[in-house]
NUPA-790440 format. One record per atom (N, C-alpha, C): residue in one letter; residue number from 1; x, y, z; chain. Coordinates in nm, 2 decimals, decimal comma, always signed. Layout:
<atoms>
<'a'; NUM; <X; Y; Z>; 'A'>,
...
</atoms>
This chain:
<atoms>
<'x'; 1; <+1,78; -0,86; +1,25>; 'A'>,
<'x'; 1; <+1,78; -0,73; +1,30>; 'A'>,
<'x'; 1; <+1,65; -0,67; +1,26>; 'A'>,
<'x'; 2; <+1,62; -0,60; +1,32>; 'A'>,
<'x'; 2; <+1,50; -0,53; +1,34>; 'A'>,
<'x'; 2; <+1,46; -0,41; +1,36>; 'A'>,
<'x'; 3; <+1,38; -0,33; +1,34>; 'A'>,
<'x'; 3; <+1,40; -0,15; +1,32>; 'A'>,
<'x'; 3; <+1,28; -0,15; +1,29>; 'A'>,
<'x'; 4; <+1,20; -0,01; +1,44>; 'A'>,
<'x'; 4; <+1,09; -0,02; +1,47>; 'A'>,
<'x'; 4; <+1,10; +0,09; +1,39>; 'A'>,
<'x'; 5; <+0,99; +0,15; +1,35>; 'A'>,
<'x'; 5; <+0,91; +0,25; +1,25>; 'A'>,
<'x'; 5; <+0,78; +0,31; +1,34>; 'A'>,
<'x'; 6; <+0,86; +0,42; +1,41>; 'A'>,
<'x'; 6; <+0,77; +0,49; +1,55>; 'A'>,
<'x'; 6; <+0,71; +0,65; +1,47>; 'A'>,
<'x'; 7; <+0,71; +0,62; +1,34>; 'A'>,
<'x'; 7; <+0,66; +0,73; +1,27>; 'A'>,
<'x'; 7; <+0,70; +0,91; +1,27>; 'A'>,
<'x'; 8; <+0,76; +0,95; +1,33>; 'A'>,
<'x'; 8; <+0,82; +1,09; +1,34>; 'A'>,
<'x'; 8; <+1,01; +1,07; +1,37>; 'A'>,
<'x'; 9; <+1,08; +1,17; +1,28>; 'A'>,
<'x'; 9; <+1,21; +1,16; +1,27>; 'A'>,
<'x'; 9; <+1,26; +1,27; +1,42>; 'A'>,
<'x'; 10; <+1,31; +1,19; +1,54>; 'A'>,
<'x'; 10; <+1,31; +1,33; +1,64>; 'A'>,
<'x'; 10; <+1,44; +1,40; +1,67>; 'A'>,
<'x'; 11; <+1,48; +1,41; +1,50>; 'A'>,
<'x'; 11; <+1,63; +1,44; +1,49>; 'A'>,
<'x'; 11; <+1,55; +1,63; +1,50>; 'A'>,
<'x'; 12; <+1,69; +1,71; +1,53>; 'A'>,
<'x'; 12; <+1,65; +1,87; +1,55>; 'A'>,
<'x'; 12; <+1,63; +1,93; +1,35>; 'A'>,
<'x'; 13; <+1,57; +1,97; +1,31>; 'A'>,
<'x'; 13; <+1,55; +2,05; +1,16>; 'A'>,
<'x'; 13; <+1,75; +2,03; +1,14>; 'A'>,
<'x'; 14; <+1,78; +2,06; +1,00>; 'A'>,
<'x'; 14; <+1,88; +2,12; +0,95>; 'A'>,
<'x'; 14; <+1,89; +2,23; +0,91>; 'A'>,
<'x'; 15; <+1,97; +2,34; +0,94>; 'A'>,
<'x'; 15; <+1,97; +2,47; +0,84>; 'A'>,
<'x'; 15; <+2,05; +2,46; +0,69>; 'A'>,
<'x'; 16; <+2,01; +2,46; +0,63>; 'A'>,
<'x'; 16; <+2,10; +2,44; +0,47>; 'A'>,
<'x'; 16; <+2,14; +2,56; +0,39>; 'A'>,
<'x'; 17; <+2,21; +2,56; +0,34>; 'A'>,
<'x'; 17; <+2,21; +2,68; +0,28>; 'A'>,
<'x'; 17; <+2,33; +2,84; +0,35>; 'A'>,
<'x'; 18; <+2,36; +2,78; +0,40>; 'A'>,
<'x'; 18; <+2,50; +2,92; +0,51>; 'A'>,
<'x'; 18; <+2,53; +2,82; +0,64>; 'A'>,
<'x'; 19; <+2,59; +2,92; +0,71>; 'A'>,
<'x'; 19; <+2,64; +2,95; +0,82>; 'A'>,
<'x'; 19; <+2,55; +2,93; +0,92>; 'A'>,
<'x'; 20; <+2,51; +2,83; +0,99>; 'A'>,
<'x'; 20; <+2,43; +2,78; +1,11>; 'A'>,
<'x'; 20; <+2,41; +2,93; +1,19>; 'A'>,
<'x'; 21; <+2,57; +2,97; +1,23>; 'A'>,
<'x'; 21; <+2,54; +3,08; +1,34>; 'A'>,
<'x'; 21; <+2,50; +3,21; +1,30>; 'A'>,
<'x'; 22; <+2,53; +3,26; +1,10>; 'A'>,
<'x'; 22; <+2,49; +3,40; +1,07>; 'A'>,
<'x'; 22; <+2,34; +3,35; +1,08>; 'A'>,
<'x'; 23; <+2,27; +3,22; +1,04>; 'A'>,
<'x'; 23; <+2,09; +3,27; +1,00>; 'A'>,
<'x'; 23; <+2,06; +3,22; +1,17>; 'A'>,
<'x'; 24; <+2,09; +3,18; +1,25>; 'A'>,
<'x'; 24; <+2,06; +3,17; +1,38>; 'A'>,
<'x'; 24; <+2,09; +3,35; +1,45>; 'A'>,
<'x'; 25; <+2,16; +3,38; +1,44>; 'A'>,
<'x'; 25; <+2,20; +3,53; +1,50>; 'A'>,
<'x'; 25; <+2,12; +3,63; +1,42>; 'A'>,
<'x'; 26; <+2,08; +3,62; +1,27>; 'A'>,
<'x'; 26; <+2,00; +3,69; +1,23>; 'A'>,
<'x'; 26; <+1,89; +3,70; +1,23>; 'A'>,
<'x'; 27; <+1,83; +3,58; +1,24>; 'A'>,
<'x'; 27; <+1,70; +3,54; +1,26>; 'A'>,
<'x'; 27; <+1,65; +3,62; +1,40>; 'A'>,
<'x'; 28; <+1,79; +3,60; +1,54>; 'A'>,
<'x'; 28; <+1,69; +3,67; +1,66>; 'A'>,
<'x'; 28; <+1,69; +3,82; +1,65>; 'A'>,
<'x'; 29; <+1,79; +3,87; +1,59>; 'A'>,
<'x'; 29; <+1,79; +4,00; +1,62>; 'A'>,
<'x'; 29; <+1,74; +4,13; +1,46>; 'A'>,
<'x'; 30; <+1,68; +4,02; +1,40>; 'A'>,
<'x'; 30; <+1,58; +4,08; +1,30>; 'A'>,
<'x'; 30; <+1,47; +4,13; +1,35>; 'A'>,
<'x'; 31; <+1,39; +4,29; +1,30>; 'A'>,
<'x'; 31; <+1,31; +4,33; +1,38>; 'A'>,
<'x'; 31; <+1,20; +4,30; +1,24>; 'A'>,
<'x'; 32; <+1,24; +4,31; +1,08>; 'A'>,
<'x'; 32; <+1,22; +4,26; +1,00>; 'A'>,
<'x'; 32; <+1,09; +4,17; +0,93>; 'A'>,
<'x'; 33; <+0,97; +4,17; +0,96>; 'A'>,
<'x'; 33; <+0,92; +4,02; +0,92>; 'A'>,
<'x'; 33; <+0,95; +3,97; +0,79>; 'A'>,
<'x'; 34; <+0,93; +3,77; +0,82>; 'A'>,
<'x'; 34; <+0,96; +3,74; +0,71>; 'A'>,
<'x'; 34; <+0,91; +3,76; +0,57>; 'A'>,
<'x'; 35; <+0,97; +3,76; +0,47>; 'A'>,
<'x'; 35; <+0,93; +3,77; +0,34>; 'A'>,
<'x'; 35; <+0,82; +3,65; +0,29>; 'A'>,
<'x'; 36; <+0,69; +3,67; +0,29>; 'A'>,
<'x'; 36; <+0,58; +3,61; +0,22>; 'A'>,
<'x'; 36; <+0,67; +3,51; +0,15>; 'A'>,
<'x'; 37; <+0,63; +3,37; +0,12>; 'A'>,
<'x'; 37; <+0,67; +3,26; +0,10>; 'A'>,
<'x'; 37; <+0,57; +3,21; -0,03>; 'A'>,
<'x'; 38; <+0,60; +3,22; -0,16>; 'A'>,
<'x'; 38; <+0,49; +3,20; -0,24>; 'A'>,
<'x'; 38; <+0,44; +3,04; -0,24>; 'A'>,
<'x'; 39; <+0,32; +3,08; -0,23>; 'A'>,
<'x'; 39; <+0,28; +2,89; -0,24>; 'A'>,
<'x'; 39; <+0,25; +2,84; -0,38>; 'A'>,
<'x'; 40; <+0,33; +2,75; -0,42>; 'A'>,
<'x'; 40; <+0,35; +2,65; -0,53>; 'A'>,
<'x'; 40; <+0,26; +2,55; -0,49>; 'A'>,
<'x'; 41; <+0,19; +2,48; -0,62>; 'A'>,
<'x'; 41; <+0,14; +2,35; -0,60>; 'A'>,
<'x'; 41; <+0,20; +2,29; -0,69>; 'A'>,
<'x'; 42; <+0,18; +2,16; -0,63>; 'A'>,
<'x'; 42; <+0,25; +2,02; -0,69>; 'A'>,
<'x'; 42; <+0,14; +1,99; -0,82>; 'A'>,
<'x'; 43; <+0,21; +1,91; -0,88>; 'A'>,
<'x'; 43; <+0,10; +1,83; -0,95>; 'A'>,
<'x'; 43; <+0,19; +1,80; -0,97>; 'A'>,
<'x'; 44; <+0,07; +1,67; -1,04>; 'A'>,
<'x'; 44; <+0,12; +1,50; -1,08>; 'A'>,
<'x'; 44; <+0,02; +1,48; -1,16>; 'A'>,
<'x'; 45; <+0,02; +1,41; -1,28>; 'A'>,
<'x'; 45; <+0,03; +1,37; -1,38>; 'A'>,
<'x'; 45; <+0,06; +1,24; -1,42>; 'A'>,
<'x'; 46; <-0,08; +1,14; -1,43>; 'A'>,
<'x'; 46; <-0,08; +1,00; -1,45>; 'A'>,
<'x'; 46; <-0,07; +0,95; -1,62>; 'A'>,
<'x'; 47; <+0,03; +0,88; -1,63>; 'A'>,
<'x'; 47; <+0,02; +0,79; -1,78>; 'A'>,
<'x'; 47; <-0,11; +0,74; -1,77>; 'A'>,
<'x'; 48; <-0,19; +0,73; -1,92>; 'A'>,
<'x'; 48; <-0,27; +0,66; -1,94>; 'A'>,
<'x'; 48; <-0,27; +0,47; -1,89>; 'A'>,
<'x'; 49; <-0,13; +0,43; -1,91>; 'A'>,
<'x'; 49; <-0,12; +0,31; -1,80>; 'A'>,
<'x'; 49; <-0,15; +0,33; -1,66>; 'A'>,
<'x'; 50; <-0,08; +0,37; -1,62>; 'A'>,
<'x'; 50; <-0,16; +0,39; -1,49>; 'A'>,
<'x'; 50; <-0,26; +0,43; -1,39>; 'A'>,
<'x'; 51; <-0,34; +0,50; -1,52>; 'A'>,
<'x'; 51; <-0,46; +0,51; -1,49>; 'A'>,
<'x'; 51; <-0,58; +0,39; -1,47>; 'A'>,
<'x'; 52; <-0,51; +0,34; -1,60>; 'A'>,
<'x'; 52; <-0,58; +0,21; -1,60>; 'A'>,
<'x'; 52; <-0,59; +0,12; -1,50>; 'A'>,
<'x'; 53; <-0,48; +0,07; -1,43>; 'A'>,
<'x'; 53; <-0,44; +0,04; -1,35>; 'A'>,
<'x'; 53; <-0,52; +0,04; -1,23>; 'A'>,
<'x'; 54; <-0,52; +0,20; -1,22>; 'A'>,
<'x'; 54; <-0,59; +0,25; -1,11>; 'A'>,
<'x'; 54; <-0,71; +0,23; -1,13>; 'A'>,
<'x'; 55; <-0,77; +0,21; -1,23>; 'A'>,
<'x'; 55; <-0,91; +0,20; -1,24>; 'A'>,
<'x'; 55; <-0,93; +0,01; -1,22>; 'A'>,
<'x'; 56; <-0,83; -0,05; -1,23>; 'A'>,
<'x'; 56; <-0,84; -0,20; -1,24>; 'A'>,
<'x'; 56; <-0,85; -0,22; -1,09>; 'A'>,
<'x'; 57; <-0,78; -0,15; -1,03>; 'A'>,
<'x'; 57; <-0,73; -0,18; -0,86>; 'A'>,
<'x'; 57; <-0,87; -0,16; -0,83>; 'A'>,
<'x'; 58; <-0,96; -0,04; -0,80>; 'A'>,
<'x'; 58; <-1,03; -0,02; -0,77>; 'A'>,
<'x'; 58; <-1,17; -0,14; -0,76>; 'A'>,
<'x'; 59; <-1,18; -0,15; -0,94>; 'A'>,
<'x'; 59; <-1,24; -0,25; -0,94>; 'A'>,
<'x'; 59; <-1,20; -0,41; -0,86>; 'A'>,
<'x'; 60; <-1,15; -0,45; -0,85>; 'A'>,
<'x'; 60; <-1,08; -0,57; -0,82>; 'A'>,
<'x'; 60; <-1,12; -0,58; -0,66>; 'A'>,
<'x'; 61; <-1,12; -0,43; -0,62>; 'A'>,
<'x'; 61; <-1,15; -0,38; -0,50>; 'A'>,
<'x'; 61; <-1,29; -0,45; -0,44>; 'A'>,
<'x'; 62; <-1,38; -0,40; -0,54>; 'A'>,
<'x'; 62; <-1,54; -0,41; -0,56>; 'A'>,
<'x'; 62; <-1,59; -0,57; -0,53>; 'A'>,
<'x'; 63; <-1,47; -0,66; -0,58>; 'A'>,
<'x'; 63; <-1,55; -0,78; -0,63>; 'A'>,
<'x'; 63; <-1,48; -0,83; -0,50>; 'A'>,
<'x'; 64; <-1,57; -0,92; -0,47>; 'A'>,
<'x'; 64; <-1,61; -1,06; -0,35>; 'A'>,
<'x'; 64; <-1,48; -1,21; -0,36>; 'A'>,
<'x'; 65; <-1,42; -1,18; -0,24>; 'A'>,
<'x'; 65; <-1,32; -1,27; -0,27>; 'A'>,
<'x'; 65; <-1,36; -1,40; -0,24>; 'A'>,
<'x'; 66; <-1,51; -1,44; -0,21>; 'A'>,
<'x'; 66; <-1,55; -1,57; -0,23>; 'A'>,
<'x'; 66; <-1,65; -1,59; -0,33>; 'A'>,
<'x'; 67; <-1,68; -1,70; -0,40>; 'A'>,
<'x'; 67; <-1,81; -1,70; -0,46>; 'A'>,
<'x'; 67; <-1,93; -1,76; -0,35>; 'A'>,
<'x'; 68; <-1,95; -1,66; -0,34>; 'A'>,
<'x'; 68; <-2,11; -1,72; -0,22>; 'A'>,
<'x'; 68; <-2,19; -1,85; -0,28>; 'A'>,
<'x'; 69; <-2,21; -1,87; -0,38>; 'A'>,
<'x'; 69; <-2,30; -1,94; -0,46>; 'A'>,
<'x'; 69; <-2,23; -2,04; -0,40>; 'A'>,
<'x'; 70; <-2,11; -2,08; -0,45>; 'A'>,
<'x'; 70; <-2,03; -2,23; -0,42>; 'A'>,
<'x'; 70; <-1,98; -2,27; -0,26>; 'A'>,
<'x'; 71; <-1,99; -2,16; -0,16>; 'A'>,
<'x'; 71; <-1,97; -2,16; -0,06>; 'A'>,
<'x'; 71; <-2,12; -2,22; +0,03>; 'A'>,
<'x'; 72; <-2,22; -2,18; -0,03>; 'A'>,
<'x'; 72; <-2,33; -2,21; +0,03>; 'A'>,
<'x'; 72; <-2,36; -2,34; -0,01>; 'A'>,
<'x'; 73; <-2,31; -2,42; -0,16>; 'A'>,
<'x'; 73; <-2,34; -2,54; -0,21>; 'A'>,
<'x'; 73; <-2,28; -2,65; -0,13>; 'A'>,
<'x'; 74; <-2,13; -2,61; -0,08>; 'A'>,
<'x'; 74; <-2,05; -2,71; -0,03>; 'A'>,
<'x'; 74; <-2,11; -2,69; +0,16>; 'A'>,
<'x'; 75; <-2,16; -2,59; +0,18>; 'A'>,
<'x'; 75; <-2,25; -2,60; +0,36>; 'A'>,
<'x'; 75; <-2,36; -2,69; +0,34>; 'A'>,
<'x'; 76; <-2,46; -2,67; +0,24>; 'A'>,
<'x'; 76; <-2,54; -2,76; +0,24>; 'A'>,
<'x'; 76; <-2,51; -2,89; +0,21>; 'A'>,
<'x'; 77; <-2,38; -2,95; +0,15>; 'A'>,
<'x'; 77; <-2,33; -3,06; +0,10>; 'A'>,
<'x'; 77; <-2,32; -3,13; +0,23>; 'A'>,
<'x'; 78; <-2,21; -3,02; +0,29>; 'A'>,
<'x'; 78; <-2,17; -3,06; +0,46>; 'A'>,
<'x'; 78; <-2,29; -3,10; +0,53>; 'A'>,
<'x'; 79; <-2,36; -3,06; +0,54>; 'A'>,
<'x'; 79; <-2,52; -3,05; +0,60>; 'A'>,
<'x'; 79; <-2,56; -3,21; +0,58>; 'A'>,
<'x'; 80; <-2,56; -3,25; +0,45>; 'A'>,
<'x'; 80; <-2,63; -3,33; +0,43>; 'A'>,
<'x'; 80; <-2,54; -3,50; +0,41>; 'A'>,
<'x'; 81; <-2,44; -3,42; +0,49>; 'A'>,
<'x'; 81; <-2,32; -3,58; +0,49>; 'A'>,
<'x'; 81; <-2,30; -3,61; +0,33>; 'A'>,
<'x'; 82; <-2,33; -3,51; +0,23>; 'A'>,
<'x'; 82; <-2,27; -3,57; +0,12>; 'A'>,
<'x'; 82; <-2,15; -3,47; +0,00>; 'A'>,
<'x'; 83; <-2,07; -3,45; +0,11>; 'A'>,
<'x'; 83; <-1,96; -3,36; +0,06>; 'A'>,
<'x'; 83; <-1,88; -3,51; +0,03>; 'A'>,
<'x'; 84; <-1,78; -3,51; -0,07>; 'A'>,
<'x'; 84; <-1,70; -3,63; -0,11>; 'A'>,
<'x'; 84; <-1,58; -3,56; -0,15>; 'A'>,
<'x'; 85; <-1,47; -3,58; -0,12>; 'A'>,
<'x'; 85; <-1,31; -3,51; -0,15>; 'A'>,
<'x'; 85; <-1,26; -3,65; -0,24>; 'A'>,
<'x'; 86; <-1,24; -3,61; -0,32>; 'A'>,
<'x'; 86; <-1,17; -3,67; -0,49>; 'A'>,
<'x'; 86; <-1,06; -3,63; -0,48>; 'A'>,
<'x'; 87; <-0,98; -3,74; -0,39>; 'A'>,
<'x'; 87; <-0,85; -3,78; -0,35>; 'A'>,
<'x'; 87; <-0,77; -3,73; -0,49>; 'A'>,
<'x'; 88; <-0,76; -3,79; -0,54>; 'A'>,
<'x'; 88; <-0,72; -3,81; -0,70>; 'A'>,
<'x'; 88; <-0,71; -3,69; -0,75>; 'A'>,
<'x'; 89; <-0,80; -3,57; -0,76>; 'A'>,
<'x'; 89; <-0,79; -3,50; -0,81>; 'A'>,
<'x'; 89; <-0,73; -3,38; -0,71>; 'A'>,
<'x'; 90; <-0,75; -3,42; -0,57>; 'A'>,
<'x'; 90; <-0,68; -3,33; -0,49>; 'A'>,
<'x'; 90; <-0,52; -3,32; -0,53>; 'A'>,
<'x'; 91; <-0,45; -3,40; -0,55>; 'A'>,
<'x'; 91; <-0,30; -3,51; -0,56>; 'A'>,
<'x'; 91; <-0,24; -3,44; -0,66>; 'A'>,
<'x'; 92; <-0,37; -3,43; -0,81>; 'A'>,
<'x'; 92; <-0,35; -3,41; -0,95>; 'A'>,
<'x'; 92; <-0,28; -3,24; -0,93>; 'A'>,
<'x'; 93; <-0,37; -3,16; -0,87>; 'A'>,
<'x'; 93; <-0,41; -3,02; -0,82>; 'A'>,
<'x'; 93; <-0,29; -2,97; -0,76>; 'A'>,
<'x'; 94; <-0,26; -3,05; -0,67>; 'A'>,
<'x'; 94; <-0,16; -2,97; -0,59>; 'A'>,
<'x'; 94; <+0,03; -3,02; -0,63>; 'A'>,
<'x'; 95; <-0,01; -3,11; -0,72>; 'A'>,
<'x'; 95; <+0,13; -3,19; -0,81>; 'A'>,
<'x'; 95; <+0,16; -3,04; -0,93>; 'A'>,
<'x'; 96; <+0,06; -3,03; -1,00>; 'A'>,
<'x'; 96; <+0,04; -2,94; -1,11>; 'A'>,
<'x'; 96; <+0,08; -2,79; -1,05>; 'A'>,
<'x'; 97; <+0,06; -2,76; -0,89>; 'A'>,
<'x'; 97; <+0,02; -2,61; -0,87>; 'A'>,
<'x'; 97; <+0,24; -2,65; -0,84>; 'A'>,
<'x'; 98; <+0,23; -2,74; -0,79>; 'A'>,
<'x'; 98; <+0,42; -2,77; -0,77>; 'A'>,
<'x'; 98; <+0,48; -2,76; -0,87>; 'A'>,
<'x'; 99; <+0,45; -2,79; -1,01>; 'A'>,
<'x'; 99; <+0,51; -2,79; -1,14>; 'A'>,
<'x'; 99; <+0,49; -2,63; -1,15>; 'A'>,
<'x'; 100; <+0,40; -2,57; -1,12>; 'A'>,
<'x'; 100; <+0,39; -2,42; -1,19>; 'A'>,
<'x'; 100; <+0,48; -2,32; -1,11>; 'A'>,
<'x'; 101; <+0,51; -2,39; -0,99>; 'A'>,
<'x'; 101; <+0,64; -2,32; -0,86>; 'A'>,
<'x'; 101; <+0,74; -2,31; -0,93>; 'A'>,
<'x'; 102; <+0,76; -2,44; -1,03>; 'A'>,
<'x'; 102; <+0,96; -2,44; -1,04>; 'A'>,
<'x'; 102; <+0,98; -2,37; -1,22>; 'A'>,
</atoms>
């Protein structure tokens, strides 16, 4: 099953709080304006862990998800027909990364 996420809910508002038909019938035949609506702000308030965090994410961000240095060693390797793949330790590598699965 599947359920697309079209980003806006295009259900009609709810009225909460009374009688659908007294604040609908009030509302038109009010000559009234509304009462000023005070604006509150939010805040939020990070734990020291989480800051950290955030400061770890950021960094993590920063850094290079290849090492260039070793990426350019093994092109010139390729280059020069003398890249060699160490069967043996490929085998060892991917047996060990299976043991650390279970």
């Amino acid at each position: 099953m599947t359920n697309k996420i079209d980003g806006f809910n295009q259900l009609p508002p709810v009225v909460t709080g009374g009688n659908k038909s007294d604040a609908a019938g009030s509302a038109a035949s009010s000559t009234q304006p509304a009462a000023p609506v005070s604006k509150s702000r939010d805040t939020l308030t990070l734990t020291e862990s989480a800051q950290q965090l955030q400061k770890l994410s950021e960094a993590i961000a920063n850094v290079p998800v290849t090492n260039a240095a070793q990426v350019q060693s093994v092109k010139d390797a390729l280059a020069r027909n003398a890249f060699t793949v160490d069967a043996e330790r490929v085998a060892d590598k991917i047996l060990q990364f299976e043991r650390d699965l279970s």
